[in-house]
C-alpha positions in Angstrom: 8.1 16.8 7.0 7.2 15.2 3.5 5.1 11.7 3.6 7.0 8.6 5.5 6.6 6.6 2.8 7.6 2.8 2.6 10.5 3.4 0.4 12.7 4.1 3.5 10.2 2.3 5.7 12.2 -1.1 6.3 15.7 -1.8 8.3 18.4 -0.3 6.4 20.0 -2.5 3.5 23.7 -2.0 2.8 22.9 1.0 1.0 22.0 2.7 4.1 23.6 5.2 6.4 24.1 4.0 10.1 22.4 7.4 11.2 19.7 5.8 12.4 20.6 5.9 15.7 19.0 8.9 17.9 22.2 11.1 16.6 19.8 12.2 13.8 21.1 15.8 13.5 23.6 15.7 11.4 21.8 14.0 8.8 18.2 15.0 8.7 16.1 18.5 8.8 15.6 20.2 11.9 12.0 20.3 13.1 10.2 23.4 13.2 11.0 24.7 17.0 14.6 24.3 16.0 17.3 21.9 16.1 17.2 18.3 16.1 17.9 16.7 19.6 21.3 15.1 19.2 20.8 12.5 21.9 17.6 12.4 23.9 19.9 10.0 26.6 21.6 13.2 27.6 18.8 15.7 27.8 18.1 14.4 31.8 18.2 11.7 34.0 15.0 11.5 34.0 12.2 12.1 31.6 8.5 12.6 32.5 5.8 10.4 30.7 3.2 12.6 30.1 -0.4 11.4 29.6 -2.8 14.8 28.9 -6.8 14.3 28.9 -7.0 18.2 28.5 -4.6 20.5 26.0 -5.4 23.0 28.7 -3.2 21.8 30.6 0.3 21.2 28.9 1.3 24.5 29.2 1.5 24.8 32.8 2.7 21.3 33.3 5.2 22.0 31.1 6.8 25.3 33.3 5.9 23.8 36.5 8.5 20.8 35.5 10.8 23.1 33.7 10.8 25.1 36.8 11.7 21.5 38.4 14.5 20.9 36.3 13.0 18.5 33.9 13.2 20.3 30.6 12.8 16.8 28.4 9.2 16.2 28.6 7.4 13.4 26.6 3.5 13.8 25.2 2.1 10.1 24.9 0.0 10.3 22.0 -2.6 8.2 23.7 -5.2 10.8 24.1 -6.6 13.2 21.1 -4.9 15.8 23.0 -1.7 15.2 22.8 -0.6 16.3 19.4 -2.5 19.8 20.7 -0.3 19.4 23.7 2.7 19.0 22.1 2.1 21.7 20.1 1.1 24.4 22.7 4.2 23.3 24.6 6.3 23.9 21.5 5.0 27.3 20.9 4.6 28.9 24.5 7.2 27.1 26.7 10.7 27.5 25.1 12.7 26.0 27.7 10.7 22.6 27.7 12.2 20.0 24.9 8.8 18.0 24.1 9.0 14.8 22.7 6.3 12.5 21.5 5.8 9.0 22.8 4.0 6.1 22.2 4.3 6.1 18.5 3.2 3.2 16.6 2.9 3.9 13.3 4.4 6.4 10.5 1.4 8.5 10.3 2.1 9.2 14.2 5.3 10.2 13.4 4.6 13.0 10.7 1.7 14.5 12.9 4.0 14.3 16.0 6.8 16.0 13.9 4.3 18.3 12.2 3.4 19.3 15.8 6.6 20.1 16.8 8.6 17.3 18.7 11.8 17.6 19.1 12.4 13.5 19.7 10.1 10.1 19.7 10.0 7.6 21.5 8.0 4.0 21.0 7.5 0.9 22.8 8.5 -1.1 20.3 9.4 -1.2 16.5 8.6 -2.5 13.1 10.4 -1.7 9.5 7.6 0.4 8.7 7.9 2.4 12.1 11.5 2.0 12.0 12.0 3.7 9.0 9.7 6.2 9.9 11.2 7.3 12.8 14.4 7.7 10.8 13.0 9.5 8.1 11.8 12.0 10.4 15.4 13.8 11.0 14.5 13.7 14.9 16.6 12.0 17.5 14.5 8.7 18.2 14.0 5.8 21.1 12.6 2.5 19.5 11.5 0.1 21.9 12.8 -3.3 23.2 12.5 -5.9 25.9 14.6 -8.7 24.7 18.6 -9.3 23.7 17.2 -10.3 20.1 16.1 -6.9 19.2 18.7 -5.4 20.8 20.9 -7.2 18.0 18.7 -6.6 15.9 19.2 -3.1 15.9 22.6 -2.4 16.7 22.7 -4.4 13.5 20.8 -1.6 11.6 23.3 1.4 13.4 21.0 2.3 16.2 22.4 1.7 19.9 20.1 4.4 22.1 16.8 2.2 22.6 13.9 2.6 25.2 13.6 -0.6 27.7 10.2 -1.2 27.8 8.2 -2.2 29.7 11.5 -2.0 32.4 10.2 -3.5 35.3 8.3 -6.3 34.2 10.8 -7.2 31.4 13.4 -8.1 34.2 14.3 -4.8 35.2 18.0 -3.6 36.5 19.1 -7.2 36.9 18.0 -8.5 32.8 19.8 -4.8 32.0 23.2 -5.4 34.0 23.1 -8.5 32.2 23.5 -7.1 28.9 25.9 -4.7 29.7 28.8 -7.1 29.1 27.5 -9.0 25.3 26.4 -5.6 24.1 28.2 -2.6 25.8 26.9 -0.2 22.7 24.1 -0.5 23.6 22.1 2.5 26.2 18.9 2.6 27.4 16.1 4.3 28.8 14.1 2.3 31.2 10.6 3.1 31.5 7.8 1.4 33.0 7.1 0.6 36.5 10.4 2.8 37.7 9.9 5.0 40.8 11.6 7.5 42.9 13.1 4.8 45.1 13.7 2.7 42.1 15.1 4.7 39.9 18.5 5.6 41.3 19.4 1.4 41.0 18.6 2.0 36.9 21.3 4.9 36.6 23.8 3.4 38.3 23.9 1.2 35.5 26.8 1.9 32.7 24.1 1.2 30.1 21.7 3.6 31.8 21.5 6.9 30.3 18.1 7.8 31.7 15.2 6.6 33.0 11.4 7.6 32.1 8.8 7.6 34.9 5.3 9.4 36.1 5.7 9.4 40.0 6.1 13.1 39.5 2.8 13.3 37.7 0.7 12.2 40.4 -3.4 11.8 39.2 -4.3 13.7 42.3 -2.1 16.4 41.3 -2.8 16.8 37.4 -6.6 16.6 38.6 -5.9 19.5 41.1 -3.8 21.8 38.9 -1.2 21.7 41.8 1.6 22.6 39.4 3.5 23.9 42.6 3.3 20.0 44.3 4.5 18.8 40.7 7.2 21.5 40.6 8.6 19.6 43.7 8.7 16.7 42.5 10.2 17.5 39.3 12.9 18.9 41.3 13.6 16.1 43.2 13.3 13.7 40.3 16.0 15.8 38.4 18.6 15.7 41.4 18.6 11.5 41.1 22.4 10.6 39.4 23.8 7.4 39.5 
């Protein structure tokens, strides 16, 4: 991908095409493990938030919940081995659809993309980032906690937004409530959600998935019990609202 520069680095003006919604396929280049992920809403019910100390070990995470039926999988970029991650995932596990997460700036998004990432995902959003992320031809997740930035950006075309943090921002009751104002706009909740939890978010008509780590526990990852998280990736991907 060429530089995100600031050119195209603020909301769209009148000038600009409503692509910038996650259905980014159409209108930008396909990153280099192949196409653009249309809609990252329907790649699962659930996606698994994936926070790697060790590049070691994205590969076999990455088949264990493959194996489990969770072939979205999303790289946090809050360790220095993510990006390595990302890409070892990209090159050696072709089922897996890695993402990149917790993007905050456009430099983020060129090495993510560079990397390989299929889709991104932030918590939240400014122009800068905004245009980033569309600049980047990959299907995207900006994210929001309130009704104003909802607006905001089904203003600017783009109605598949992350609801972060889900839990603590009012959870399944603040996201029924928007349902009726703002029925184009879809979510996917992350933050807080659980197994036992999680079912209530898809139930929702403005629920297309929900992002979570309960099938990632710590005493797993530090155990390299790929076969426990194979199970739980499994029964993560049978949840359906």
């Amino acid at each position: 991908m060429g530089g995100v520069t600031s050119a195209a680095s603020s909301p769209a003006s009148g000038s600009s095409p409503a692509a910038g919604s996650s259905h980014l396929s159409a209108s930008g280049p396909a990153s280099a493990s192949g196409p653009s992920v249309p809609s990252v809403l329907g790649l699962a019910p659930v996606i698994p938030v994936v926070v790697l100390a060790d590049a070691a070990d994205a590969v076999p995470l990455a088949r264990a919940l493959v194996a489990g039926g969770l072939s979205a999988i999303e790289v946090t970029l809050r360790t220095p081995a993510a990006l390595d991650a990302i890409r070892a995932i990209t090159d050696e596990v072709p089922d897996a659809v890695v993402g990149a997460g917790t993007l905050l700036n456009p430099e983020q998004v060129a090495a993510a993309r560079a990397a390989g990432a299929r889709f991104l995902v932030s918590p939240g959003w400014s122009p800068r980032l905004l245009g980033a992320l569309r600049d980047s031809g990959l299907a995207f997740l900006p994210g929001v906690s309130t009704a104003s930035e909802v607006v905001t950006l089904l203003d600017e075309g783009i109605t598949e937004l992350k609801f972060f943090p889900a839990e603590a921002a009012g959870g399944t009751a603040y996201l029924k409530s928007l349902a009726a104002p703002l029925p184009q706009a879809r979510f996917c909740p992350t933050g807080g959600i659980t197994l036992a939890s999680a079912p209530t978010y898809l139930a929702l008509p403005n629920v297309g998935c929900v992002g979570g780590t309960w099938m990632l526990p710590a005493d797993a990852l530090a155990a390299k019990d790929w076969a426990r998280i194979e199970r739980l990736a499994h029964q993560a991907a049978a949840l359906r609202g």
